[in-house]
Gaussian input, Z-matrix of N, CA and C with variables (Angstrom, degrees):
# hf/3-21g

backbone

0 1
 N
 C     1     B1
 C     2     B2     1     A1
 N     3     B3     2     A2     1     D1
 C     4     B4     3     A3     2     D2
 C     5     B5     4     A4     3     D3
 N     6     B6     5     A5     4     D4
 C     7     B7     6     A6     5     D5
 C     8     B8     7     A7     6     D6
 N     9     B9     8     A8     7     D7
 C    10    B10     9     A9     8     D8
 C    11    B11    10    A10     9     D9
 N    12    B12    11    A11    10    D10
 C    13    B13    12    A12    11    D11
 C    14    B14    13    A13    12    D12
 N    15    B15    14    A14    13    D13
 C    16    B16    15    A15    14    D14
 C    17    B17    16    A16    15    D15
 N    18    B18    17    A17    16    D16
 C    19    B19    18    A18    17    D17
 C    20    B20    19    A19    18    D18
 N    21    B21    20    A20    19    D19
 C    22    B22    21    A21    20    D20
 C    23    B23    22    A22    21    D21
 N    24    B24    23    A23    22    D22
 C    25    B25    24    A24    23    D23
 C    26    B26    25    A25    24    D24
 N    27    B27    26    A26    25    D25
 C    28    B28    27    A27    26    D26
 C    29    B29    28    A28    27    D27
 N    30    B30    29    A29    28    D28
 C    31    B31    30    A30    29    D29
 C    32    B32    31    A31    30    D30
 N    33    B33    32    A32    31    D31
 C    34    B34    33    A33    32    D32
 C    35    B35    34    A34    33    D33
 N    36    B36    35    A35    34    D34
 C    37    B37    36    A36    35    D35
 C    38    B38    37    A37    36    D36
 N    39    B39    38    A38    37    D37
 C    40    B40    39    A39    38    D38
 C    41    B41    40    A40    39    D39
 N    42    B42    41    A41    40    D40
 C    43    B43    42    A42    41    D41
 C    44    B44    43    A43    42    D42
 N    45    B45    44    A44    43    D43
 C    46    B46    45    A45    44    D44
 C    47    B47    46    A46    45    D45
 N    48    B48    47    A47    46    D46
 C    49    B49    48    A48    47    D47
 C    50    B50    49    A49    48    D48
 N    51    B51    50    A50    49    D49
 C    52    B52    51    A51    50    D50
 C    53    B53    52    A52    51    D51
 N    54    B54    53    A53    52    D52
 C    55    B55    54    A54    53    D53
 C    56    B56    55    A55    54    D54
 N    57    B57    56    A56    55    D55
 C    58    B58    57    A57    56    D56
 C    59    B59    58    A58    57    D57
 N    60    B60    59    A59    58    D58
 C    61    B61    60    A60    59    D59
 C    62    B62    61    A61    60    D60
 N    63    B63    62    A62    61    D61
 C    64    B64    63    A63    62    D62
 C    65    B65    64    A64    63    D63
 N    66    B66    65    A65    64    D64
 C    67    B67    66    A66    65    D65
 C    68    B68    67    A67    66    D66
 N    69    B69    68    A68    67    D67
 C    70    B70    69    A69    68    D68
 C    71    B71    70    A70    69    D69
 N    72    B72    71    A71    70    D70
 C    73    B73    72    A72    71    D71
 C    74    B74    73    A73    72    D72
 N    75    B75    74    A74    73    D73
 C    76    B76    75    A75    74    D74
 C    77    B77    76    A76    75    D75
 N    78    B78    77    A77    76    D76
 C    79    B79    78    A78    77    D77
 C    80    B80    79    A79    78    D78
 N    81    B81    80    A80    79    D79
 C    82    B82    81    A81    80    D80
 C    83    B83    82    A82    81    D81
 N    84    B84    83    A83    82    D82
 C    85    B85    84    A84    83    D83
 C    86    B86    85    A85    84    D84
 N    87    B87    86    A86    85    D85
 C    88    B88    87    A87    86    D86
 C    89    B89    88    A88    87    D87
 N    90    B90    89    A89    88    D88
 C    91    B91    90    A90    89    D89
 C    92    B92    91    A91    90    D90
 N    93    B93    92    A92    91    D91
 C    94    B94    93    A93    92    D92
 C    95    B95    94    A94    93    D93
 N    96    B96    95    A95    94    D94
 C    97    B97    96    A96    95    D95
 C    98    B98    97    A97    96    D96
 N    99    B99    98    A98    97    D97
 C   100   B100    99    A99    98    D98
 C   101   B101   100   A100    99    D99
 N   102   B102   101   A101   100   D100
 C   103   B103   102   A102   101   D101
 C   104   B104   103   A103   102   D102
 N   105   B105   104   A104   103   D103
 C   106   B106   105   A105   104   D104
 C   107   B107   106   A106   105   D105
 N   108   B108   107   A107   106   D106
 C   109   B109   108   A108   107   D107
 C   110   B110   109   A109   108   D108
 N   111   B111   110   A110   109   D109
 C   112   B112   111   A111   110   D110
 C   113   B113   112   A112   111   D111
 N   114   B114   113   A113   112   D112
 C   115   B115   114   A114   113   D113
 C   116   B116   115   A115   114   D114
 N   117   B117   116   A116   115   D115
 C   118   B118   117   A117   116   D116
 C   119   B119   118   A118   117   D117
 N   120   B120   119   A119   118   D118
 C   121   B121   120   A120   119   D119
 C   122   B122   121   A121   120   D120
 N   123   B123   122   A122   121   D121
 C   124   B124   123   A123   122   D122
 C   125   B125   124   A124   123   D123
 N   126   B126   125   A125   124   D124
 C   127   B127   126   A126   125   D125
 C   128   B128   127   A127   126   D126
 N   129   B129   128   A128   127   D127
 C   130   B130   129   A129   128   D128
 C   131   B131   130   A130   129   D129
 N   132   B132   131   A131   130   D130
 C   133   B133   132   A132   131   D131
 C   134   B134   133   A133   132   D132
 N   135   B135   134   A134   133   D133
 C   136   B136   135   A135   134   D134
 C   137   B137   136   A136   135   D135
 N   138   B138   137   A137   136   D136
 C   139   B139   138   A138   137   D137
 C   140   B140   139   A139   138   D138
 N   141   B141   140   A140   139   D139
 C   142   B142   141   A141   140   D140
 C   143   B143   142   A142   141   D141
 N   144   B144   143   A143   142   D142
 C   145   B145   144   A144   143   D143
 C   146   B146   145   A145   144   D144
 N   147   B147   146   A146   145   D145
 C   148   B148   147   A147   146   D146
 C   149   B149   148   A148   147   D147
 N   150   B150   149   A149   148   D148
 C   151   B151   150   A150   149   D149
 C   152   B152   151   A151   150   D150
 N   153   B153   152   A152   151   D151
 C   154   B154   153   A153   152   D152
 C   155   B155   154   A154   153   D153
 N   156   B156   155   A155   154   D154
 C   157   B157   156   A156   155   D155
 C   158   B158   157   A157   156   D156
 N   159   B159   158   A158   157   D157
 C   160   B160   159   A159   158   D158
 C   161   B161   160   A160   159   D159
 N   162   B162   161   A161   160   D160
 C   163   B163   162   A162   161   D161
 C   164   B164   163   A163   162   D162
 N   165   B165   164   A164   163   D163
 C   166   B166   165   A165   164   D164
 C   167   B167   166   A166   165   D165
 N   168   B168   167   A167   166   D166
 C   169   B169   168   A168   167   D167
 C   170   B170   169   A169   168   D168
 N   171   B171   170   A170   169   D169
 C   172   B172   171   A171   170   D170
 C   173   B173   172   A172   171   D171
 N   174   B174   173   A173   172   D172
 C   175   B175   174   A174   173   D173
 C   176   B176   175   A175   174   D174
 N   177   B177   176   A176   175   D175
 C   178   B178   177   A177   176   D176
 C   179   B179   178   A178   177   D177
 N   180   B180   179   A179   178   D178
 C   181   B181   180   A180   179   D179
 C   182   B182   181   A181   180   D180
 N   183   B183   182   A182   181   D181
 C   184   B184   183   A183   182   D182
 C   185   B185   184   A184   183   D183
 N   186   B186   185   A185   184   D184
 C   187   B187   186   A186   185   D185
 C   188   B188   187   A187   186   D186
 N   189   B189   188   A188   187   D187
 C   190   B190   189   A189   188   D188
 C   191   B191   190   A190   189   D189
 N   192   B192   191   A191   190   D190
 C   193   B193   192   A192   191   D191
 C   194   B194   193   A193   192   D192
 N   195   B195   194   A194   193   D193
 C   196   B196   195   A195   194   D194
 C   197   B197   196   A196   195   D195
 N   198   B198   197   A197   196   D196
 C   199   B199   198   A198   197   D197
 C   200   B200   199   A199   198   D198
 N   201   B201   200   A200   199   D199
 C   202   B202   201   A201   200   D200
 C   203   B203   202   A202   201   D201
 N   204   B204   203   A203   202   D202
 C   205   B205   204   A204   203   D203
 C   206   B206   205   A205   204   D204
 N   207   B207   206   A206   205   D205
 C   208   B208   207   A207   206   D206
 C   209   B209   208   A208   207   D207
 N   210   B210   209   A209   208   D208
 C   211   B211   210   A210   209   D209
 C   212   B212   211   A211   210   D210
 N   213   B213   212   A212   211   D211
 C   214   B214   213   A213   212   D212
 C   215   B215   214   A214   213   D213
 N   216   B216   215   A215   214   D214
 C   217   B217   216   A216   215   D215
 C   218   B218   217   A217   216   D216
 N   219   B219   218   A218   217   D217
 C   220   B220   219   A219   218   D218
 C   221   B221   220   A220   219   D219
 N   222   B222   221   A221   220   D220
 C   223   B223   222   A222   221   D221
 C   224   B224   223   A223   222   D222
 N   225   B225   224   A224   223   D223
 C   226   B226   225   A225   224   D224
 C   227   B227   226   A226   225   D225
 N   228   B228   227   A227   226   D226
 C   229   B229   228   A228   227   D227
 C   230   B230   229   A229   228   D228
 N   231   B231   230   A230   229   D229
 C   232   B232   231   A231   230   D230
 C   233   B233   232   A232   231   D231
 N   234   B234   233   A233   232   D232
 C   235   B235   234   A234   233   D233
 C   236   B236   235   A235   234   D234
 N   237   B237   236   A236   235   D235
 C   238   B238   237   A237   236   D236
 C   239   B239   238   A238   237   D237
 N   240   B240   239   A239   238   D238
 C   241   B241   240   A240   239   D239
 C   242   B242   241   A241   240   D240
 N   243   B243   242   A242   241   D241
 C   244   B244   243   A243   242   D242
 C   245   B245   244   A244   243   D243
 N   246   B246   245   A245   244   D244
 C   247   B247   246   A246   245   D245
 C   248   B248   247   A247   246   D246
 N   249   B249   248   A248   247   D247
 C   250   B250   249   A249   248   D248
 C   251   B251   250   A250   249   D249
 N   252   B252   251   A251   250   D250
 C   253   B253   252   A252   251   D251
 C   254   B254   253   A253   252   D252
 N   255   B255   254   A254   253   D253
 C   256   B256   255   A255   254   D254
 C   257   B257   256   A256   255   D255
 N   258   B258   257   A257   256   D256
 C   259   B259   258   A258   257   D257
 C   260   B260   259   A259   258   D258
 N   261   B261   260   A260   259   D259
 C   262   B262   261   A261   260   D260
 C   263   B263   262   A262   261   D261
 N   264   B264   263   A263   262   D262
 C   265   B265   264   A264   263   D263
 C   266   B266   265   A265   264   D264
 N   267   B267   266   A266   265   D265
 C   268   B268   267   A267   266   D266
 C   269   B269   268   A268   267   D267
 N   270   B270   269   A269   268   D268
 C   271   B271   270   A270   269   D269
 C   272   B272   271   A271   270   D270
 N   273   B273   272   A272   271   D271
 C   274   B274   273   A273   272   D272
 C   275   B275   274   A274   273   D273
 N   276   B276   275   A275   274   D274
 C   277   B277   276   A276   275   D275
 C   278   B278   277   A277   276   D276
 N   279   B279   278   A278   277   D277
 C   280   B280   279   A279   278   D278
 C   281   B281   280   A280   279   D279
 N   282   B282   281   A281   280   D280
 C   283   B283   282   A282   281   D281
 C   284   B284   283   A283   282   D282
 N   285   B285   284   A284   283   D283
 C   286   B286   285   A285   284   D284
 C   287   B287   286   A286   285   D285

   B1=1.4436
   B2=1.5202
   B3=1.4480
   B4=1.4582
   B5=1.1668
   B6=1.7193
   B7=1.6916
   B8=1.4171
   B9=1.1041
   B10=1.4120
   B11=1.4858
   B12=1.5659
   B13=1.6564
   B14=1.7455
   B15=1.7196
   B16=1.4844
   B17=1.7373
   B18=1.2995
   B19=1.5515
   B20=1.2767
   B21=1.7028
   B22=1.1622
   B23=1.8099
   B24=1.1705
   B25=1.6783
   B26=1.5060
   B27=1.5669
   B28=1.5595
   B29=1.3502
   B30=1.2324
   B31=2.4304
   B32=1.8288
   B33=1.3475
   B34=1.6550
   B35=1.3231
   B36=1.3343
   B37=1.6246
   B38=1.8950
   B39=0.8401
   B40=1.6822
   B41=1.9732
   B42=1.5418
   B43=1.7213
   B44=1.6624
   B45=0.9768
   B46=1.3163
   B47=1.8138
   B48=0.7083
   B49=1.5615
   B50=1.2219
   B51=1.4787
   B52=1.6702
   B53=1.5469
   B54=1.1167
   B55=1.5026
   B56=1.2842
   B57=1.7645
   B58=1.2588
   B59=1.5154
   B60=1.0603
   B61=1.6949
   B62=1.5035
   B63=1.8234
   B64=1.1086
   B65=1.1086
   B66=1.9689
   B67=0.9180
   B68=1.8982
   B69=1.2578
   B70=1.7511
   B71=1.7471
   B72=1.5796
   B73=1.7957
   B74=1.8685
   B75=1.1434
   B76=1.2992
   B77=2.0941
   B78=0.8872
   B79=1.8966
   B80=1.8100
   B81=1.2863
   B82=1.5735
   B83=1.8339
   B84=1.0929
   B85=1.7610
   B86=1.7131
   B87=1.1115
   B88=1.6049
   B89=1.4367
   B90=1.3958
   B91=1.1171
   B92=1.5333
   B93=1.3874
   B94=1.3660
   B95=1.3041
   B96=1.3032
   B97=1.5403
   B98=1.4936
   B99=1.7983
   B100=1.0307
   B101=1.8087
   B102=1.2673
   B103=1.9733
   B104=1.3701
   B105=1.8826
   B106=1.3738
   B107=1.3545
   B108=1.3583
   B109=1.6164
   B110=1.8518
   B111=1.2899
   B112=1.5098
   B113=1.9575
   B114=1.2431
   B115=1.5740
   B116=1.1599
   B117=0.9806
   B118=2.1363
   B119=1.6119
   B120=1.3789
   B121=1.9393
   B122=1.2862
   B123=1.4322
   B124=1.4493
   B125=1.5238
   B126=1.3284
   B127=1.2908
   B128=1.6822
   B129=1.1978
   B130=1.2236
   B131=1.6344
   B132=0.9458
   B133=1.0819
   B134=1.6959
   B135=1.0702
   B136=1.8527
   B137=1.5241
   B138=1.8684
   B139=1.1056
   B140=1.4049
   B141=1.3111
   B142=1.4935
   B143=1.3897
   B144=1.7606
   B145=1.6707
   B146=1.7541
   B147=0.6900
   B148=2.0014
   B149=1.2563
   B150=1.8009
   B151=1.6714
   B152=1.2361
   B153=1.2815
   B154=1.6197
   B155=1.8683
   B156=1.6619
   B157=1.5752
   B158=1.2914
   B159=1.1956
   B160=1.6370
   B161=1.0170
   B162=1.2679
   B163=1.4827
   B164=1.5986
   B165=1.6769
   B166=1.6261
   B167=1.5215
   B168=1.6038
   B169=1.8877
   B170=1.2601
   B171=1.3558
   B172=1.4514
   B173=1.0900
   B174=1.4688
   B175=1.2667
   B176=1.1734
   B177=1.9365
   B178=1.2836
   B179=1.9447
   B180=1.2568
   B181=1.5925
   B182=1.7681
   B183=1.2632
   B184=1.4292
   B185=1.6804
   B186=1.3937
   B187=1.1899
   B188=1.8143
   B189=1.3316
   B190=1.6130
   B191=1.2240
   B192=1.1918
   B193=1.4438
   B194=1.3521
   B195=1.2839
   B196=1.5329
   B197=1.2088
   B198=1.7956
   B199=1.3410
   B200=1.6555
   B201=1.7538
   B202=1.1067
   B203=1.9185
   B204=1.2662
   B205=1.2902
   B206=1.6076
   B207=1.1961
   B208=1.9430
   B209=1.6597
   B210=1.6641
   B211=1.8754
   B212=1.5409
   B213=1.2328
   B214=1.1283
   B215=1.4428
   B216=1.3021
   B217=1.8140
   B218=0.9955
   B219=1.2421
   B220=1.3056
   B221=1.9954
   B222=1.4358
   B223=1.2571
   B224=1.2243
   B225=1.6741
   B226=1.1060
   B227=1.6081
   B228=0.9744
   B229=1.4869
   B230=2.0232
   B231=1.4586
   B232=1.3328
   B233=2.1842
   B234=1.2851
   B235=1.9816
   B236=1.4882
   B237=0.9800
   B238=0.9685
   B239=1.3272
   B240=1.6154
   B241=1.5481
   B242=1.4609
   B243=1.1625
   B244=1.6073
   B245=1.7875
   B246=1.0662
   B247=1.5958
   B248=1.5465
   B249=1.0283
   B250=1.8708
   B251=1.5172
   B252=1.6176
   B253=1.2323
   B254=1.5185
   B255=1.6003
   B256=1.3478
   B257=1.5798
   B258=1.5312
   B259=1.7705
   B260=1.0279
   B261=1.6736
   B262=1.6233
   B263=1.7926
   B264=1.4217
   B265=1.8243
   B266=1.6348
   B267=1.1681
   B268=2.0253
   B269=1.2037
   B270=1.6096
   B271=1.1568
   B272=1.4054
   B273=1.4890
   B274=0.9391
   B275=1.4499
   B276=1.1235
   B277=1.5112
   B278=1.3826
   B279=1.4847
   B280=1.4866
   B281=1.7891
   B282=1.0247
   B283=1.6261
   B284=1.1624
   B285=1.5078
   B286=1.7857
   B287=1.4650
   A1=108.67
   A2=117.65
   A3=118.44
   A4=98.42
   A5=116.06
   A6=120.94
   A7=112.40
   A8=132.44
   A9=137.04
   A10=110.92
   A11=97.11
   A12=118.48
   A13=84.28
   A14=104.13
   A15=138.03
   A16=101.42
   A17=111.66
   A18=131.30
   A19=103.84
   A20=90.19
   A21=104.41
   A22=118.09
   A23=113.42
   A24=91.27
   A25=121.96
   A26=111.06
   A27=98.37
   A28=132.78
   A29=89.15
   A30=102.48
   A31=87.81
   A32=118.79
   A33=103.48
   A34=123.12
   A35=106.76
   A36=139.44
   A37=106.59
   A38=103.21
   A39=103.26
   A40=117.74
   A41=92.83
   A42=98.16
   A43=110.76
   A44=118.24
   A45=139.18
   A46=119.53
   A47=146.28
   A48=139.33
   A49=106.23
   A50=127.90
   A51=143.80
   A52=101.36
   A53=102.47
   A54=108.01
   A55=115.33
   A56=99.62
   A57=128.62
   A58=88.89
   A59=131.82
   A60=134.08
   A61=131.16
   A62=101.85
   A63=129.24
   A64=126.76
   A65=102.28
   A66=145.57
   A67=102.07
   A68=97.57
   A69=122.95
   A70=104.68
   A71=100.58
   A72=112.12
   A73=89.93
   A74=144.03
   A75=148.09
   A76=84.92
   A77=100.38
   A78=122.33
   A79=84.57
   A80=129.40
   A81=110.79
   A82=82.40
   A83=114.53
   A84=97.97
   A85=114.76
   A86=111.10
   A87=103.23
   A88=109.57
   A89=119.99
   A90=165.59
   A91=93.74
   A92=118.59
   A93=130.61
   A94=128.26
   A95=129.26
   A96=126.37
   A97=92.82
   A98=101.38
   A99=123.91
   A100=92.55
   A101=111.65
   A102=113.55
   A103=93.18
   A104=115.25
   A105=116.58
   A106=118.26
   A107=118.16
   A108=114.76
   A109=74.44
   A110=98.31
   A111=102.80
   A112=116.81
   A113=119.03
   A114=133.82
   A115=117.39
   A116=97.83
   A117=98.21
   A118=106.30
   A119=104.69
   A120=112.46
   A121=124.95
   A122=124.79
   A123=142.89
   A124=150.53
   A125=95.54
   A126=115.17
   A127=102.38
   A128=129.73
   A129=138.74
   A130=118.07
   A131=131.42
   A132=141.77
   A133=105.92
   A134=122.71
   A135=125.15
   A136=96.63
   A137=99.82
   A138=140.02
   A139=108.90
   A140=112.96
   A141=113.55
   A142=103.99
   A143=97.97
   A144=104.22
   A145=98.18
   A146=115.22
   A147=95.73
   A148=131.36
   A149=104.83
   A150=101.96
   A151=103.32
   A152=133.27
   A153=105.63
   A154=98.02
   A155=89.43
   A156=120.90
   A157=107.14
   A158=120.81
   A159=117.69
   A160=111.78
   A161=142.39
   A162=151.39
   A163=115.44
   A164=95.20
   A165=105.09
   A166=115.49
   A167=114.58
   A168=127.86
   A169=87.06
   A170=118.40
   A171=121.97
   A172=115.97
   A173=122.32
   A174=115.02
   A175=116.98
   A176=130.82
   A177=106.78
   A178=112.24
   A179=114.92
   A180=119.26
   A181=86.08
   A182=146.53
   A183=143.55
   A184=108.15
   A185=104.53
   A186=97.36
   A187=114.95
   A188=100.31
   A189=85.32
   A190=136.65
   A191=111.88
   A192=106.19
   A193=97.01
   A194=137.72
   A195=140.21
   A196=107.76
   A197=129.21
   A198=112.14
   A199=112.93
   A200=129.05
   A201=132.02
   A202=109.75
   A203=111.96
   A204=117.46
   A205=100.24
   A206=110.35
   A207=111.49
   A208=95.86
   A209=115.12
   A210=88.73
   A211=132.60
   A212=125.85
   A213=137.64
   A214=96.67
   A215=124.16
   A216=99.78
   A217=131.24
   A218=135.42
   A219=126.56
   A220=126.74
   A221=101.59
   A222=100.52
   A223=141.59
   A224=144.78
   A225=144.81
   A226=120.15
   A227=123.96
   A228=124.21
   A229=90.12
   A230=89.71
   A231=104.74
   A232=101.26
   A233=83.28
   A234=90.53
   A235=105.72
   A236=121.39
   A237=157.03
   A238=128.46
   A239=123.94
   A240=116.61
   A241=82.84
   A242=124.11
   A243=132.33
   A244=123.58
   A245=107.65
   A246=108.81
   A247=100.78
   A248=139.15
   A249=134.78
   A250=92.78
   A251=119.28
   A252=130.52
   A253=93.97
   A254=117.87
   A255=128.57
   A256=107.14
   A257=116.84
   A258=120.97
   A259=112.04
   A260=138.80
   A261=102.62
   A262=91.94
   A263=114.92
   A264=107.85
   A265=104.17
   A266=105.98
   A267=98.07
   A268=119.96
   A269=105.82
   A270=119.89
   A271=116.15
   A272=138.60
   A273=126.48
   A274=158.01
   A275=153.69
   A276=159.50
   A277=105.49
   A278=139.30
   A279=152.30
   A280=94.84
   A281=108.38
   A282=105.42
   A283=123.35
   A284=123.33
   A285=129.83
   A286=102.46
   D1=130.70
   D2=171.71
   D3=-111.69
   D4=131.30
   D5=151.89
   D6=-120.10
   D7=165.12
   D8=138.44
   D9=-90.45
   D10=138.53
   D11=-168.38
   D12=-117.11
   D13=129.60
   D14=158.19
   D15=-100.14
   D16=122.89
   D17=145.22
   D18=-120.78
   D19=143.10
   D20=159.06
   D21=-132.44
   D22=166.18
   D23=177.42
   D24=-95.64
   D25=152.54
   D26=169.02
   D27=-34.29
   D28=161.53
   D29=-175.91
   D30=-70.68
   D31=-24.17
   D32=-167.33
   D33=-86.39
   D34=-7.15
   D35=-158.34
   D36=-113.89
   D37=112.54
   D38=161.30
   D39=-65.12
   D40=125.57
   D41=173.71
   D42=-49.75
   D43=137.00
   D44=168.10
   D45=-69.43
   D46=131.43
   D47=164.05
   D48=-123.41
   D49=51.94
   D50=164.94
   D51=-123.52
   D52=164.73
   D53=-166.77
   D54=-107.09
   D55=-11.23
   D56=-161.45
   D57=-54.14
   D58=-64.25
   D59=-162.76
   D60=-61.21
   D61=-25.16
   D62=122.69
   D63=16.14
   D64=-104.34
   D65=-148.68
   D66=-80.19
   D67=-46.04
   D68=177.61
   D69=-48.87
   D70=-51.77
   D71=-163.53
   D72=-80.27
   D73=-9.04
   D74=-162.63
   D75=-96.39
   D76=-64.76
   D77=-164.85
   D78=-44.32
   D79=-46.90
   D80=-147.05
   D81=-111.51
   D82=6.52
   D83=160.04
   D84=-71.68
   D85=158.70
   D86=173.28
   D87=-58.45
   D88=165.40
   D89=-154.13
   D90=-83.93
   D91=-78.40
   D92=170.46
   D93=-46.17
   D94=9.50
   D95=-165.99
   D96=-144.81
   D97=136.48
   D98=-146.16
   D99=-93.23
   D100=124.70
   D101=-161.11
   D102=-117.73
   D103=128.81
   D104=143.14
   D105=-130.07
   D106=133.79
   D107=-149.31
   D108=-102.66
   D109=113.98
   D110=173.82
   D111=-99.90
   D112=-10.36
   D113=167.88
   D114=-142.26
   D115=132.59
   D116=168.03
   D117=-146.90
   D118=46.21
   D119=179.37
   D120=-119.27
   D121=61.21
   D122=-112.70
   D123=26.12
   D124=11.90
   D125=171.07
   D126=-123.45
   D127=170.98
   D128=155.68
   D129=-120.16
   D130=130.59
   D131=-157.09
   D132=-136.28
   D133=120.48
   D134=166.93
   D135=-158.92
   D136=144.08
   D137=149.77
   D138=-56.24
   D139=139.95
   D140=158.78
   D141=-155.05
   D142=145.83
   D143=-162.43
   D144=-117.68
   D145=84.00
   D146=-174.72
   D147=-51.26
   D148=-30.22
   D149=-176.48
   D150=83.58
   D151=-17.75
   D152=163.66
   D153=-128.90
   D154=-127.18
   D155=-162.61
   D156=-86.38
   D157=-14.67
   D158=-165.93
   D159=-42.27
   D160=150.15
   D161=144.13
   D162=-66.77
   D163=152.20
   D164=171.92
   D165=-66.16
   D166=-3.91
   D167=173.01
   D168=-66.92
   D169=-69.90
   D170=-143.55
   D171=-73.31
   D172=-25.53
   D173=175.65
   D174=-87.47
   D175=-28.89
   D176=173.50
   D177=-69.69
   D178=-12.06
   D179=-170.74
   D180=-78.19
   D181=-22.61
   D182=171.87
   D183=-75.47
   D184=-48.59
   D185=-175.13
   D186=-72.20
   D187=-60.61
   D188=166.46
   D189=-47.04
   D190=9.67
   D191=-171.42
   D192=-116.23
   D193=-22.66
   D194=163.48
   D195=-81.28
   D196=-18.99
   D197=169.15
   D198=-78.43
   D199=13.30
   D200=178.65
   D201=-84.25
   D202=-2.69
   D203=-165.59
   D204=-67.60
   D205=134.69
   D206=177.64
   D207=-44.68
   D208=-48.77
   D209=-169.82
   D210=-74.85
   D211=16.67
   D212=-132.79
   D213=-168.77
   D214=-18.78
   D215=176.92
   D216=-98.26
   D217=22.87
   D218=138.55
   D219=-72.35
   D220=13.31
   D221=143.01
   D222=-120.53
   D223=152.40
   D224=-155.91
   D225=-122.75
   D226=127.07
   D227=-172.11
   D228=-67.97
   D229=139.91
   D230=-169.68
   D231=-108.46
   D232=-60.86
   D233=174.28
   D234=-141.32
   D235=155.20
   D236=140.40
   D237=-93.77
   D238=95.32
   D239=-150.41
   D240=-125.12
   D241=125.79
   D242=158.81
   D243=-75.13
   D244=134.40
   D245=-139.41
   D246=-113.49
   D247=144.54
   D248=176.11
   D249=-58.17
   D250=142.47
   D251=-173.65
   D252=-107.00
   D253=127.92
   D254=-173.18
   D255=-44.67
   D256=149.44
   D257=162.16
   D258=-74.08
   D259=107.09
   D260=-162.02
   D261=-90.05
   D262=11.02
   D263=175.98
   D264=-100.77
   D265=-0.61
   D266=148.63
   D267=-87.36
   D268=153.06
   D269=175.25
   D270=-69.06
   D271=126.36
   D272=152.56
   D273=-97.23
   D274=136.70
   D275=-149.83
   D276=-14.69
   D277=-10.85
   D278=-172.73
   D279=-105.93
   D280=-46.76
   D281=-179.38
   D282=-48.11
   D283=152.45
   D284=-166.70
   D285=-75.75

């Protein structure tokens, strides 16, 4: 399953423009799931690829639950958008 994950931070909390938090909410995802932190400029933004069956449930119920960590909670998973998973038997934009 591929989604892109939106955080944003609480109304009580000032947005961040470090990546550091980023980088932190990437660290307490599993191990097994493939992470690209594509924004961290008051929003947070990451790809995530799982490699299997997971559902878009399960992963925001994973992700919220690592956004409960004291360093990291003042941000909130915003979407969870499930994304078309590449053809890898098309040709792509590099192909003749």
């Amino acid at each position: 399953m591929l989604v892109e994950l939106t955080m944003h931070t609480t109304p009580a909390h000032p947005s961040g423009k470090s990546p550091i938090d980023g980088i932190r909410i990437l660290a307490l995802l599993p191990d097994q799931w493939s992470k690209d932190l594509t924004q961290a400029n008051g929003e947070i933004t990451i790809r995530v690829e799982t490699g299997d069956d997971t559902t878009p449930d399960e992963i925001q119920e994973t992700v919220t639950e690592a956004l409960t960590d004291p360093a990291i909670s003042h941000w909130h998973l915003h979407t969870c958008h499930p994304l078309p998973t590449p053809d890898p038997s098309s040709p792509g934009e590099d192909a003749p």
